[in-house]
MDAnalysis code that builds the backbone (N, CA, C; Angstrom):
import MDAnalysis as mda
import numpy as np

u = mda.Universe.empty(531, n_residues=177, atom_resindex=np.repeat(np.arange(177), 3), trajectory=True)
u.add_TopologyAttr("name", ["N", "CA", "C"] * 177)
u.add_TopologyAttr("resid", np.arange(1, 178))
u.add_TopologyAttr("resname", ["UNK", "UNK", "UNK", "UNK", "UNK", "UNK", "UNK", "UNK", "UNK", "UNK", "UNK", "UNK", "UNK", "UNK", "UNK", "UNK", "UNK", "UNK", "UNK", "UNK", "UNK", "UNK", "UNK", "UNK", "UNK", "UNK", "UNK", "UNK", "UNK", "UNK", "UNK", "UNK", "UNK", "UNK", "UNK", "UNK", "UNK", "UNK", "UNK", "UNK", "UNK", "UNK", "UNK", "UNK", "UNK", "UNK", "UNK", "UNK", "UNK", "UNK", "UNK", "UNK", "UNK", "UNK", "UNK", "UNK", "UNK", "UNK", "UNK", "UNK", "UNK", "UNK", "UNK", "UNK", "UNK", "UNK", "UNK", "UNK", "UNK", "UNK", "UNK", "UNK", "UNK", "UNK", "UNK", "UNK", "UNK", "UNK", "UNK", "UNK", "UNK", "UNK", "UNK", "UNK", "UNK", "UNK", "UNK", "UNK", "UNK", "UNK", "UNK", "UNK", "UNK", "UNK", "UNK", "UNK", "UNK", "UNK", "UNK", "UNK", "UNK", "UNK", "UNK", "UNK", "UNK", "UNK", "UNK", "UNK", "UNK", "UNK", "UNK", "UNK", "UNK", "UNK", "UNK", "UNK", "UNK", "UNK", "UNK", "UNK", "UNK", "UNK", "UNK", "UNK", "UNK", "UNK", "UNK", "UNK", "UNK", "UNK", "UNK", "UNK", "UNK", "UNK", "UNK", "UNK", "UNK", "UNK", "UNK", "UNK", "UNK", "UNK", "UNK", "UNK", "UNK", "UNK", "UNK", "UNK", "UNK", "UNK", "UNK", "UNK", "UNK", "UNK", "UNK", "UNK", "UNK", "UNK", "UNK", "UNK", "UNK", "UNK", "UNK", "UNK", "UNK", "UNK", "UNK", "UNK", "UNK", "UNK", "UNK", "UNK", "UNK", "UNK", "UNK", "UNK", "UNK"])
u.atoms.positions = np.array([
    [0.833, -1.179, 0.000],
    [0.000, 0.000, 0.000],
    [0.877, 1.242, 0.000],
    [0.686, 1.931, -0.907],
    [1.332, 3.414, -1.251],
    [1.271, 4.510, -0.426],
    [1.703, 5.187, 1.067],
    [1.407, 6.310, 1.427],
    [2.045, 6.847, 1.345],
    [2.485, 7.139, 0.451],
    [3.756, 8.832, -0.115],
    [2.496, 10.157, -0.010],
    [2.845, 10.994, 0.230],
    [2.370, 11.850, 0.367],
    [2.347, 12.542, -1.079],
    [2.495, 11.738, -2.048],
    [2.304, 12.659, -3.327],
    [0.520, 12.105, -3.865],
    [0.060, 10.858, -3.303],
    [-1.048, 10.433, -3.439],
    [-2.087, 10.474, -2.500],
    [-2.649, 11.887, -2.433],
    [-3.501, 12.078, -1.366],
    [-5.067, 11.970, -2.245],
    [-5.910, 12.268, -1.020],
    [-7.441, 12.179, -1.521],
    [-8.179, 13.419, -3.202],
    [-7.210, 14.114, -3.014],
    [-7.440, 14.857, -4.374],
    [-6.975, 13.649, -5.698],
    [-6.404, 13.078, -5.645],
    [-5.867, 11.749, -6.689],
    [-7.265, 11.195, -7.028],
    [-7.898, 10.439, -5.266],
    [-8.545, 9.529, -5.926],
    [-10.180, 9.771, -5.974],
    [-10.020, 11.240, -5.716],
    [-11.106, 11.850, -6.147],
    [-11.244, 12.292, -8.122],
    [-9.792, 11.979, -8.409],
    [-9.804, 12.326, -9.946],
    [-9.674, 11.263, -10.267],
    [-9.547, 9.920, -10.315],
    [-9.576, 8.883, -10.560],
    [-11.387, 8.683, -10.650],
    [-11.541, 8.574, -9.686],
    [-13.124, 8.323, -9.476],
    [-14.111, 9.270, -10.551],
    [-13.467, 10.469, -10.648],
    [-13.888, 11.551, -11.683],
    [-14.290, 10.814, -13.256],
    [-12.393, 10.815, -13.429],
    [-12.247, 10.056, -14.635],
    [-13.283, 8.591, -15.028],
    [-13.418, 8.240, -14.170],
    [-14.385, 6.789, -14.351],
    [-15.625, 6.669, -14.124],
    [-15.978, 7.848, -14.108],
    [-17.453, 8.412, -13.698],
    [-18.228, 7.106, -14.910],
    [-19.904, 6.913, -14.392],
    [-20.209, 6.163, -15.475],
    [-21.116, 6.709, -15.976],
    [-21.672, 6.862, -17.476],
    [-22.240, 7.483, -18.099],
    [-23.329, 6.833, -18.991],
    [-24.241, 6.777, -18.469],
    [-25.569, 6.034, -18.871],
    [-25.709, 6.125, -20.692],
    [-25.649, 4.575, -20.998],
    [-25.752, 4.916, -22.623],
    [-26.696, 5.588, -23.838],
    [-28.008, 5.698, -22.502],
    [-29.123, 6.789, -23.499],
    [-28.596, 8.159, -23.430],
    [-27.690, 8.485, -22.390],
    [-27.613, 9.826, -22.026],
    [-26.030, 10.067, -23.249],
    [-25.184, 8.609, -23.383],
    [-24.474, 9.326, -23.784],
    [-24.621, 9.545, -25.758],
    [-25.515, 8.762, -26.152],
    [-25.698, 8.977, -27.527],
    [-27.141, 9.252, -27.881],
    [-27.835, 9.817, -26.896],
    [-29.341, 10.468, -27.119],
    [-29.005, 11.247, -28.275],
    [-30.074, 11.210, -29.531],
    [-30.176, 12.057, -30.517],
    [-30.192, 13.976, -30.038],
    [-29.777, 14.713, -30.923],
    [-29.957, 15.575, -30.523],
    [-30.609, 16.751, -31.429],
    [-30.642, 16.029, -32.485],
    [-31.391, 16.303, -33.580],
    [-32.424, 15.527, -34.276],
    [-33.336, 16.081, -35.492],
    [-34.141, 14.977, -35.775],
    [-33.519, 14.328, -36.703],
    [-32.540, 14.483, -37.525],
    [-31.728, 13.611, -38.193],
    [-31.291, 12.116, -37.936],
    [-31.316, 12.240, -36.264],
    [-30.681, 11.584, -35.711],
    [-31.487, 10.570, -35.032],
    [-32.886, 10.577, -34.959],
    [-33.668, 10.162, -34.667],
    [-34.029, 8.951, -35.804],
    [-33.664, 7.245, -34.678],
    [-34.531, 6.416, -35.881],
    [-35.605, 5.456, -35.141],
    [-36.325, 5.027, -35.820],
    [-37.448, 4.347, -35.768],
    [-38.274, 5.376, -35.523],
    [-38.380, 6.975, -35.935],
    [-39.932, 7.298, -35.399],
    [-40.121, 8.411, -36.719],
    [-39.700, 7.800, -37.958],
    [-40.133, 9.187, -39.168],
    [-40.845, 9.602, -39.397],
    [-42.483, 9.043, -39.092],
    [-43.556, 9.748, -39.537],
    [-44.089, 11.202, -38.307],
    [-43.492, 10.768, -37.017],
    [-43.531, 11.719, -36.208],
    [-42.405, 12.735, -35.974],
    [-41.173, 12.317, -36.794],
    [-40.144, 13.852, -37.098],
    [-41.013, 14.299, -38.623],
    [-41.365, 13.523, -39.289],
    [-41.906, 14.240, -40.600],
    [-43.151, 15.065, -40.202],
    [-43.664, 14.789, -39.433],
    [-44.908, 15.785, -39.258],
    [-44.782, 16.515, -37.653],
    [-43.639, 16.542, -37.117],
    [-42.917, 17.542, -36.090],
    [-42.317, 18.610, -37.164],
    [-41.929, 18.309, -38.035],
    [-40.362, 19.131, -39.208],
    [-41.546, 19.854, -39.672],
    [-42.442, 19.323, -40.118],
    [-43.363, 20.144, -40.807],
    [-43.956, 21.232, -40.151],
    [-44.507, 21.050, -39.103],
    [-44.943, 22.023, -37.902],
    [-44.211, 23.334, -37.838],
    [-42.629, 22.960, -37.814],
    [-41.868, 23.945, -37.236],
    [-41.806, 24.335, -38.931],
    [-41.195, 24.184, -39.744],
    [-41.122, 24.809, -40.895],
    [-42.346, 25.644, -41.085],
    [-43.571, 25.212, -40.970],
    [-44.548, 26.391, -41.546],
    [-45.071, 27.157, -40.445],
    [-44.689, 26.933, -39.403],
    [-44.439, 27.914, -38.312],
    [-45.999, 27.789, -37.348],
    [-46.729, 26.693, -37.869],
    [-48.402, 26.194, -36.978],
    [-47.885, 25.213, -35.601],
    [-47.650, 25.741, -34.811],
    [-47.439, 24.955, -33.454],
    [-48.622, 25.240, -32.686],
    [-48.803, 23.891, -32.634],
    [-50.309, 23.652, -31.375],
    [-49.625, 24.238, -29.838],
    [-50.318, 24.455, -29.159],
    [-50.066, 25.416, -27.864],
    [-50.017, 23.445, -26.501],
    [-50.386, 22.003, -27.118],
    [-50.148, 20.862, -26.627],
    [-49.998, 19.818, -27.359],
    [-48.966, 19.135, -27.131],
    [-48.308, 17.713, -28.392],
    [-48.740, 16.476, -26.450],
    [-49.291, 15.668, -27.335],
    [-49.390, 14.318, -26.247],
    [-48.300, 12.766, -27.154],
    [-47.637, 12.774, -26.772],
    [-46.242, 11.841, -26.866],
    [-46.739, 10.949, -26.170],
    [-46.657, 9.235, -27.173],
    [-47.411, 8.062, -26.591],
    [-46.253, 6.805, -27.273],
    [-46.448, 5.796, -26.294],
    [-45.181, 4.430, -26.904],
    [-44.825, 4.126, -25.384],
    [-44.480, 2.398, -25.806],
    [-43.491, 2.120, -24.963],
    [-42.257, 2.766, -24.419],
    [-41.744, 2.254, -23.413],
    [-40.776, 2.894, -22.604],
    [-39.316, 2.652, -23.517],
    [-38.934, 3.927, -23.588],
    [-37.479, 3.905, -24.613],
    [-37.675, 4.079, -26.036],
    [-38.733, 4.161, -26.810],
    [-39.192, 4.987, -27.857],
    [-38.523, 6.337, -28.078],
    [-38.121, 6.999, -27.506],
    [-37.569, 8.813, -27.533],
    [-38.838, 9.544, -28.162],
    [-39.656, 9.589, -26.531],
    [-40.664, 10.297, -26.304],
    [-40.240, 11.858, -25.851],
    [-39.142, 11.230, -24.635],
    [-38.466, 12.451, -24.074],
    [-37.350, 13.120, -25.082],
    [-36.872, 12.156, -25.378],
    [-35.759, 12.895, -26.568],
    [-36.501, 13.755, -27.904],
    [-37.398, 13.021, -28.500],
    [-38.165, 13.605, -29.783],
    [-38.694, 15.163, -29.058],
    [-38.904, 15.143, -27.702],
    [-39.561, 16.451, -26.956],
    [-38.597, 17.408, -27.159],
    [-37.634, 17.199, -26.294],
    [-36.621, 18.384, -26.617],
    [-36.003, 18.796, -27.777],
    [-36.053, 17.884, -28.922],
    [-35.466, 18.188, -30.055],
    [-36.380, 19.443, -30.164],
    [-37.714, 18.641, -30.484],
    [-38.790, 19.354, -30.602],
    [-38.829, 21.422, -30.087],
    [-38.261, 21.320, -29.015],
    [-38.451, 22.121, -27.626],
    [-37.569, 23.471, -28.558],
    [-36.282, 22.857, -28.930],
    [-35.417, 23.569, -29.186],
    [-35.676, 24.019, -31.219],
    [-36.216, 22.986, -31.580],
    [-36.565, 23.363, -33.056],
    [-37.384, 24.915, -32.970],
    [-38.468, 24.481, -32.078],
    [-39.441, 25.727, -32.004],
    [-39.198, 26.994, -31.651],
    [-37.930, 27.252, -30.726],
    [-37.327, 28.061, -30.376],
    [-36.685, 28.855, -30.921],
    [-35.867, 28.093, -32.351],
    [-35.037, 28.642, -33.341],
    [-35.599, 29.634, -34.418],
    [-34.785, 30.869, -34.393],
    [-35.403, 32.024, -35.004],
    [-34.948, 31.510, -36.771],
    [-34.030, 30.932, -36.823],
    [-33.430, 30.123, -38.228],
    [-33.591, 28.511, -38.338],
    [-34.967, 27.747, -38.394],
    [-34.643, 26.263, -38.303],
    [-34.567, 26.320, -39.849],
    [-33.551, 25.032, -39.848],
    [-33.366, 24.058, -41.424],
    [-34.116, 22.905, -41.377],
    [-34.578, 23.221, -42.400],
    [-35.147, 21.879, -42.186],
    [-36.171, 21.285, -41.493],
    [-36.932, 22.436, -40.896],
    [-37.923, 22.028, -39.751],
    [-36.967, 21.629, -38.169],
    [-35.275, 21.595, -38.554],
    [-34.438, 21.336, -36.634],
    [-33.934, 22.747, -36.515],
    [-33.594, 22.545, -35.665],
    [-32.955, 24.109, -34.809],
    [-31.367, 24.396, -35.065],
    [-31.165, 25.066, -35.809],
    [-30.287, 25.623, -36.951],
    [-28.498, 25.259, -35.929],
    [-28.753, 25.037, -34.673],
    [-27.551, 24.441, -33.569],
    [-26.297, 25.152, -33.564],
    [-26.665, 26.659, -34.844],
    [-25.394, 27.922, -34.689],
    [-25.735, 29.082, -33.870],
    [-27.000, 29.163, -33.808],
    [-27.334, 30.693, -33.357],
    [-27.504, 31.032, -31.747],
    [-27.866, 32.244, -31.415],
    [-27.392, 32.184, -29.928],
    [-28.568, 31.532, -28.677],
    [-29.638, 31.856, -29.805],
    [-31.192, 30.977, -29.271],
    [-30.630, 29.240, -28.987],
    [-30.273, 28.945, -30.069],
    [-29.524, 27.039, -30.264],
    [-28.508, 26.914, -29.219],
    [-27.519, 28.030, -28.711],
    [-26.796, 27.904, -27.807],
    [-26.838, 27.899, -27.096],
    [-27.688, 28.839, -26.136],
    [-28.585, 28.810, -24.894],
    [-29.144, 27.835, -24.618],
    [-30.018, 27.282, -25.596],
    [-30.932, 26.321, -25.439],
    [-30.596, 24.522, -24.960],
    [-29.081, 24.170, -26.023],
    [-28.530, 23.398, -25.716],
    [-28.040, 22.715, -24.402],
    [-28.021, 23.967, -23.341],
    [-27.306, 23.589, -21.965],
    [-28.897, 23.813, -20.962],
    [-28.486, 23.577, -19.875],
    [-30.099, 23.401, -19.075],
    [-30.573, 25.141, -19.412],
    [-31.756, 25.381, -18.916],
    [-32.328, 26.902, -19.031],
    [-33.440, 26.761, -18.480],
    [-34.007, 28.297, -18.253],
    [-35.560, 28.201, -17.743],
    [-35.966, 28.977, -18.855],
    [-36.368, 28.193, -20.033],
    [-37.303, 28.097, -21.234],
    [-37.724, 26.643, -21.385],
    [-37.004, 25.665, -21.084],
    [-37.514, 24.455, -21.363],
    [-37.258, 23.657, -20.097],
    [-38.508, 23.038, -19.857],
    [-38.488, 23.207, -18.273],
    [-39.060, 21.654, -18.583],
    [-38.011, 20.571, -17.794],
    [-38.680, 19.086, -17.481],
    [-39.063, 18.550, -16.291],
    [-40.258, 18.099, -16.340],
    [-40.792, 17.804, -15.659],
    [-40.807, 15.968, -15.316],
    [-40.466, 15.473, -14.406],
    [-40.827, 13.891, -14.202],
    [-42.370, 13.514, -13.303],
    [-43.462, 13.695, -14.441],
    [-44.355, 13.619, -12.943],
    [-44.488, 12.103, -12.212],
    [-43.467, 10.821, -12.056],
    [-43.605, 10.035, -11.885],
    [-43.120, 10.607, -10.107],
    [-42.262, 11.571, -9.867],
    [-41.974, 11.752, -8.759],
    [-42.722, 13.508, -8.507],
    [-42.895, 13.785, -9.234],
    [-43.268, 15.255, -8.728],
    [-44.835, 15.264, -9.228],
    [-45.630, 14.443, -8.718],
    [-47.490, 14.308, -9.120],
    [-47.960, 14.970, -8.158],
    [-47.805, 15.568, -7.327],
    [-48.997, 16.918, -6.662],
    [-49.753, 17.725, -7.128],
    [-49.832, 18.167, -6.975],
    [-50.984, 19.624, -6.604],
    [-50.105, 21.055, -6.692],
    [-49.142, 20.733, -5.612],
    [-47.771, 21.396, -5.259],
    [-46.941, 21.715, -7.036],
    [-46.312, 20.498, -7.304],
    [-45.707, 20.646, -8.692],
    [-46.145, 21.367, -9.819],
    [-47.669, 21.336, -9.822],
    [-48.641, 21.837, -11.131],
    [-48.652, 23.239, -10.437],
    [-48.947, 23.849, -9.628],
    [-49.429, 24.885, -9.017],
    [-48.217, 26.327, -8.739],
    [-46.702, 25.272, -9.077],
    [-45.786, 25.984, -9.392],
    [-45.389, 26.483, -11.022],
    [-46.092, 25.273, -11.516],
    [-46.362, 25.438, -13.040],
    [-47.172, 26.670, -13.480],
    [-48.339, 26.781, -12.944],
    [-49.229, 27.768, -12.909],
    [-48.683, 29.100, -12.686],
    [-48.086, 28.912, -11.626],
    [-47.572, 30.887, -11.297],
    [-46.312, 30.828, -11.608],
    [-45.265, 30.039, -12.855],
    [-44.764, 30.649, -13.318],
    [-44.710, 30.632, -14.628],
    [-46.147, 30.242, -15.201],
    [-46.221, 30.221, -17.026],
    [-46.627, 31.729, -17.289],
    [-46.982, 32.575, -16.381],
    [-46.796, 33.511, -16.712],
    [-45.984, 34.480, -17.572],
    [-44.465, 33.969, -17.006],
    [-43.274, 34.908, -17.453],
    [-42.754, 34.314, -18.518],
    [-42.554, 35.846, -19.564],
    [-42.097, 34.882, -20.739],
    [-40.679, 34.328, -21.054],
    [-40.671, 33.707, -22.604],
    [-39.644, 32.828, -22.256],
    [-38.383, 33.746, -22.353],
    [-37.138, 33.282, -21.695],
    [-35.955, 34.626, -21.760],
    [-35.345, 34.805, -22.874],
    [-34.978, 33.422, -23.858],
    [-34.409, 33.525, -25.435],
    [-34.929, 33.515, -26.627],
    [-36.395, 32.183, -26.141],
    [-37.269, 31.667, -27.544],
    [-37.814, 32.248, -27.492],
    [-38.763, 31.761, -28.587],
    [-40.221, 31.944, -28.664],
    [-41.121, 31.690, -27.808],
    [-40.795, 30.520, -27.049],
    [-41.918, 29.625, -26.383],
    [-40.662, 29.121, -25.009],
    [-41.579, 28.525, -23.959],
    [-41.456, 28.411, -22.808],
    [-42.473, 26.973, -23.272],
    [-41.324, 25.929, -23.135],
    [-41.633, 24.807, -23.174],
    [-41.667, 24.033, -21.896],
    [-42.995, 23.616, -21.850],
    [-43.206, 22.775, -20.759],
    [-43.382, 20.853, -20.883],
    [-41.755, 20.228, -20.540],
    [-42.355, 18.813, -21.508],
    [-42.763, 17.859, -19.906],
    [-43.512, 17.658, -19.925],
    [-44.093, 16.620, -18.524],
    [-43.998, 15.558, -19.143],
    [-43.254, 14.518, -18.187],
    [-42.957, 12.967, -18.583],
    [-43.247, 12.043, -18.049],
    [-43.856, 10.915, -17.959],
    [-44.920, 10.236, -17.321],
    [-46.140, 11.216, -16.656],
    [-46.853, 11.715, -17.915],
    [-48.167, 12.614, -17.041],
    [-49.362, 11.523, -16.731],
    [-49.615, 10.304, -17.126],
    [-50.008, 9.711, -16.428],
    [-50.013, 9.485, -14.701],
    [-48.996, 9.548, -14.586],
    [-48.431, 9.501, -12.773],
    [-48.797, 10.937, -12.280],
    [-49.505, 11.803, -12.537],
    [-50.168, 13.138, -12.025],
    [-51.331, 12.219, -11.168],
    [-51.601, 13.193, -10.029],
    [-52.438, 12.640, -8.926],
    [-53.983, 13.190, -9.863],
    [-54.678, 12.988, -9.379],
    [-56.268, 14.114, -10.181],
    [-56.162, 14.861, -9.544],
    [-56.102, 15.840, -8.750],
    [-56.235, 16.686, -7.946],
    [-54.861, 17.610, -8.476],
    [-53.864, 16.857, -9.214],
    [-52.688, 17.820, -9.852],
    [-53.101, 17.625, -11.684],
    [-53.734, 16.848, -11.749],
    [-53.992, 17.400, -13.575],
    [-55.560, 17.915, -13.402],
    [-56.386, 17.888, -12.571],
    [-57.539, 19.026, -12.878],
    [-56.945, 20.505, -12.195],
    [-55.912, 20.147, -11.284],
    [-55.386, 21.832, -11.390],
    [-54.358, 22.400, -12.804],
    [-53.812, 21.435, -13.718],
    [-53.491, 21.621, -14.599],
    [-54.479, 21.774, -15.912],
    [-55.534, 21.272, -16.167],
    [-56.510, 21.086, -16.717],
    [-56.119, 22.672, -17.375],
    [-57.167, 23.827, -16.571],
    [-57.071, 25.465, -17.061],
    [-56.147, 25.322, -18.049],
    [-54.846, 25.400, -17.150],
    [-53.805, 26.208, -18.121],
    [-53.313, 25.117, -19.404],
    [-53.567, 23.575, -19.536],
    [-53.837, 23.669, -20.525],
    [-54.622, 23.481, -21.771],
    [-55.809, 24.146, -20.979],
    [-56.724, 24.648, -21.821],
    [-56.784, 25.997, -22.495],
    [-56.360, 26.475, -22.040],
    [-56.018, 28.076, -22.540],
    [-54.317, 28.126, -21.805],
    [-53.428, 28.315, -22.244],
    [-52.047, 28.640, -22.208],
    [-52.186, 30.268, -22.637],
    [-50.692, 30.934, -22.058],
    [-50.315, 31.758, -22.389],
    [-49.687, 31.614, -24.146],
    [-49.609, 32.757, -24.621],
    [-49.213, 32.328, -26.466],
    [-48.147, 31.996, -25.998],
    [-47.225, 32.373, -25.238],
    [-45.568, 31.602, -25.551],
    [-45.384, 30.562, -24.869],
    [-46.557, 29.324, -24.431],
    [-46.612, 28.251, -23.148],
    [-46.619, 27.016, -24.554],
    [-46.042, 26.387, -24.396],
    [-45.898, 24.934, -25.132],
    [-45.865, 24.127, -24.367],
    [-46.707, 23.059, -24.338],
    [-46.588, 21.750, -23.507],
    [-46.688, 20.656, -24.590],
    [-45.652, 19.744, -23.931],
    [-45.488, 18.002, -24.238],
    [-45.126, 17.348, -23.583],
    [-46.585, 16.286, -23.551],
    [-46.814, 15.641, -22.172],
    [-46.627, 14.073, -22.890],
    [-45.297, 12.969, -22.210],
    [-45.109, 12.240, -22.397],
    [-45.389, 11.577, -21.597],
    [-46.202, 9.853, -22.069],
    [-46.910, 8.813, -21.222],
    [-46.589, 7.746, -21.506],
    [-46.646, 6.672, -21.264],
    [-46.833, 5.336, -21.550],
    [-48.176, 4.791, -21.875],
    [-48.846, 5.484, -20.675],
    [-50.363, 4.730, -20.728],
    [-51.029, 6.164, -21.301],
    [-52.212, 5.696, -22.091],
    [-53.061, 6.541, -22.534],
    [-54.550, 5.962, -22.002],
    [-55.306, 7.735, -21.403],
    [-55.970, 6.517, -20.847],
    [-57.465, 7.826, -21.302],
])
């Protein structure tokens, strides 16, 4: 066993760094719709949306688990955002695409498998108010909205029934019910 004092706890805190493990959806999740396979008829009529510039104010995202419900969302999130998309994707040069790329409060995820209250939605509520700081839209993608309590999707119900114009929601499920 090595105790030189040249190998202290900063070492094997960078060791441990270095070997960090990195979940394989996270590390080759699409990030475009290019990149997206098995789901073309829903990037072909997402691409289309954003190209002619008709975005519904709610998209409901349905499939088995591992489909890229959540991934097709944010592509999505960030296409709509882009003041220059190609192609119907989000042009990934401009300063909207740059912002957007790293976390932000414009595109805001939600897991309601752990956050199903009353509480969670009700924070949703008083802050769809404010608009979004780069895009267009203030994307709201909720993931397992099935797992919402009733008492947290009839307080969600209102807002999305009438949204603010810059409020986008996509609500991803498994179960449709």
């Amino acid at each position: 066993r090595d105790r030189s004092p040249s190998r202290g706890l900063g070492d094997v805190y960078k060791r441990q760094a270095e070997m960090a493990y990195k979940a394989l959806y996270r590390a080759c999740r699409p990030t475009c719709f290019d990149e997206v396979i098995g789901q073309e008829i829903t990037v072909k009529t997402l691409r289309a949306q954003v190209s002619s510039g008709r975005i519904a104010h709610a998209y409901l995202f349905t499939g088995p688990r591992g489909t890229g419900k959540t991934t097709v969302a944010k592509i999505f999130a960030r296409a709509v955002n882009c003041p220059e998309p190609v192609n119907g994707d989000a042009c990934g040069k401009c300063e909207v695409c740059r912002q957007l790329s790293a976390p932000n409060v414009d595109i805001i995820e939600m897991d309601a498998a752990s956050n199903n209250g009353v509480d969670e939605v009700r924070s949703i509520r008083d802050n769809i108010v404010f608009p979004p700081q780069c895009g267009k839209y203030k994307v709201y993608i909720i993931d397992e909205v099935h797992m919402l309590s009733g008492g947290a999707f009839n307080a969600l119900l209102k807002t999305l029934e009438e949204p603010p114009e810059h409020a986008l929601f996509i609500l991803a499920t498994t179960e449709v019910h």
